[in-house]
N, C-alpha and C positions, 0 to 999 in steps of 0.2 A: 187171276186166281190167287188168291196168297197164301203162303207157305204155310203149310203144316203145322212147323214149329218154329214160329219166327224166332229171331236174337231175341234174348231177354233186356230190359231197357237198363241201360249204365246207370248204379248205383252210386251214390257220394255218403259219406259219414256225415250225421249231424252237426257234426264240428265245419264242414267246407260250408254248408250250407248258413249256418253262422255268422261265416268268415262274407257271406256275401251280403248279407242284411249290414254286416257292422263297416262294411267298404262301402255301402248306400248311406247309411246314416253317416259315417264320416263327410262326406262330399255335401251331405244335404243341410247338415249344422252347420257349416260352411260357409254358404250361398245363404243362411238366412240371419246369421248375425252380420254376414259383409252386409245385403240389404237395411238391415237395421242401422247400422254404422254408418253407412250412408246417408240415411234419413235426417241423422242425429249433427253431420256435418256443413256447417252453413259455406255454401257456395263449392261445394263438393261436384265436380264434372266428372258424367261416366267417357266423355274421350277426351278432357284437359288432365285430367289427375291419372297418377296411377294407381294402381289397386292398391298397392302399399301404403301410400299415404294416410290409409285409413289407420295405418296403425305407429303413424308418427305423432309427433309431438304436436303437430297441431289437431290432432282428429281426438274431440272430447272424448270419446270413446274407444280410444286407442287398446285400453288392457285388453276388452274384450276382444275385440279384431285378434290382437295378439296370440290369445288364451287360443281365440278357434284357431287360428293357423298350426297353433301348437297340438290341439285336440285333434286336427284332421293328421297331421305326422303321425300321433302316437297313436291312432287308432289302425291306419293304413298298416303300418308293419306287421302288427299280429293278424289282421283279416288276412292277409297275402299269404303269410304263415301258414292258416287254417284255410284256405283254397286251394294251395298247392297243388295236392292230389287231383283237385278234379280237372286242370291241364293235359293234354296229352305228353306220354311218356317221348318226347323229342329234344332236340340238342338245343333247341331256343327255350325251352321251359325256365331252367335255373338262369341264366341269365338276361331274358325279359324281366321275370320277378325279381330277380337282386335289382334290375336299374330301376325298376317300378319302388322297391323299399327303399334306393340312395334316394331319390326323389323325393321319398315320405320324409327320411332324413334333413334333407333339404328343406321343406315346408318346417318341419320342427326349428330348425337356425331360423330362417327367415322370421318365427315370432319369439326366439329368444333376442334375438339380434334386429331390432327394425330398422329400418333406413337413416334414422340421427343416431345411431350408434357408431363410436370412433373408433371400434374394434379394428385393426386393419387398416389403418387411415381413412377408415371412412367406409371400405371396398365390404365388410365381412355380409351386408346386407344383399350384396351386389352377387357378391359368390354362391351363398346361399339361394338364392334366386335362380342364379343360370343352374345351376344342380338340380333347383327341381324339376325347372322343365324341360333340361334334358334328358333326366333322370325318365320322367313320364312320358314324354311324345316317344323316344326313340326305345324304350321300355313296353311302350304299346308295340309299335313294330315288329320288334321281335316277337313278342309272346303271341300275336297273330299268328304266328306259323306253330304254335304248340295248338292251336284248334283249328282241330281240321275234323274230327269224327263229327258225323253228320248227327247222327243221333243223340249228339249233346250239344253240337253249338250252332248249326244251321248257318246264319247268316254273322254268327259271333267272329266270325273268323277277320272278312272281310272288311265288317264295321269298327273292330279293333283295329284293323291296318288304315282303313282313312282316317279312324280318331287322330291315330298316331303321326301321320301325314300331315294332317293340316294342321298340329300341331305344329310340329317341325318345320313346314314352311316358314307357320308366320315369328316361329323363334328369328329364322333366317333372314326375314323380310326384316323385323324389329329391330332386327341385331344392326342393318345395315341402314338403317335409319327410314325406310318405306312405312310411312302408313293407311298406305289403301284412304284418305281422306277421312279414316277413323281416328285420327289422334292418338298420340300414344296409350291412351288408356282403353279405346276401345282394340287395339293393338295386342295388348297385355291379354284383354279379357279372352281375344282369338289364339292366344295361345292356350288360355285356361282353360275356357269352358268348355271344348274337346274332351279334355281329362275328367274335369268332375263329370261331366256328361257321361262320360263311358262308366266312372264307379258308379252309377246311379242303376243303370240300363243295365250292365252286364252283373255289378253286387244281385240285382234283385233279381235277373233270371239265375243265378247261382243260388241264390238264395231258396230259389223254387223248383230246383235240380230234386228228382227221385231222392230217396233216402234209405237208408238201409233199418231195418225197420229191427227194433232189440232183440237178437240172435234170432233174426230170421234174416233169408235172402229176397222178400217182398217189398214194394216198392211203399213207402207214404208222400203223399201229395201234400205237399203246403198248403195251408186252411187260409194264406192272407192274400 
């Protein structure tokens, strides 16, 4: 029989809802200039090469590769900003999202700084790299335990913590020189694609989160 007056459904401010569309589209210009850049690369291997390469000296289309890596950082910061709130109020919330923003930070060096830069003797493309993804994988982890209310994230919770998981293994495995018979580069990709994957899936169910509707407390449904 159901109740009477059930809870009313959790509201987010247009602004979080925002933040979740612009953390999908981040991730998704991403994945489709690396595609592109890849195309454009003769004898380019998705498990000889690593991802980065694409945005070296030898890859014709280096700037672009670049530009996105730089577009996916500076977009991820403000989204994360403007989702804040819809988090649960818990002691992993701020810092899940701060390692989630050093990360984005991270992606930003990586295409200031590409792999033939002698910043560092060499090492600055190399730093920038481990930051983002440990920045992300162990960033997802945590902020898994800031959703937990059922009525806003259902299975959000869970699938955040294996993103983050199998992220961080194959950081580990990579780091240690194992590659699962995927070569380094499809190696790299099982660190990555976890990540963009989850800003994709979880930006656009944020993105489609209840809203709080102009000085009313009535919910609006996203039309997309």
């Amino acid at each position: 029989m159901p109740e009477p007056n059930p809870p009313p459904t959790p509201l987010v401010h247009r602004a979080v809802r925002t933040g979740g569309i612009l953390l999908a589209i981040a991730a998704a210009q991403f994945v489709a200039v690396m595609l592109i850049v890849e195309q454009h690369f003769a004898g380019y291997s998705l498990t000889g090469n690593y991802i980065s390469d694409l945005g070296g000296v030898h890859s014709p289309w280096a700037l672009l590769f670049d530009a996105s890596v730089i577009l996916l950082g500076a977009i991820v910061v403000p989204a994360l900003l403007l989702i804040w709130s819809s988090f649960d109020t818990h002691p992993a919330r701020s810092p899940g999202l701060v390692l989630l923003m050093l990360g984005a930070c991270g992606a930003i060096a990586v295409g200031v700084f590409p792999e033939t830069t002698h910043l560092l003797g060499g090492r600055a493309h190399d730093v920038a790299s481990f930051v983002t993804f440990i920045g992300g994988a162990v960033g997802l982890v945590v902020l898994s335990f800031a959703m937990r209310r059922p009525d806003r994230w259902r299975f959000s919770g869970r699938y955040t913590l294996l993103s983050g998981v199998v992220s961080a293994v194959a950081i580990v495995l990579f780091g240690l020189g194992y590659d699962l018979t995927l070569g380094v580069g499809g190696m790299e990709r099982l660190v990555v694609a976890p990540l963009l994957l989850w800003m994709v899936v979880e930006g656009a169910h944020i993105g489609l989160l209840h809203r709080f509707a102009p000085g009313l407390a009535t919910p609006h449904v996203a039309s997309i």
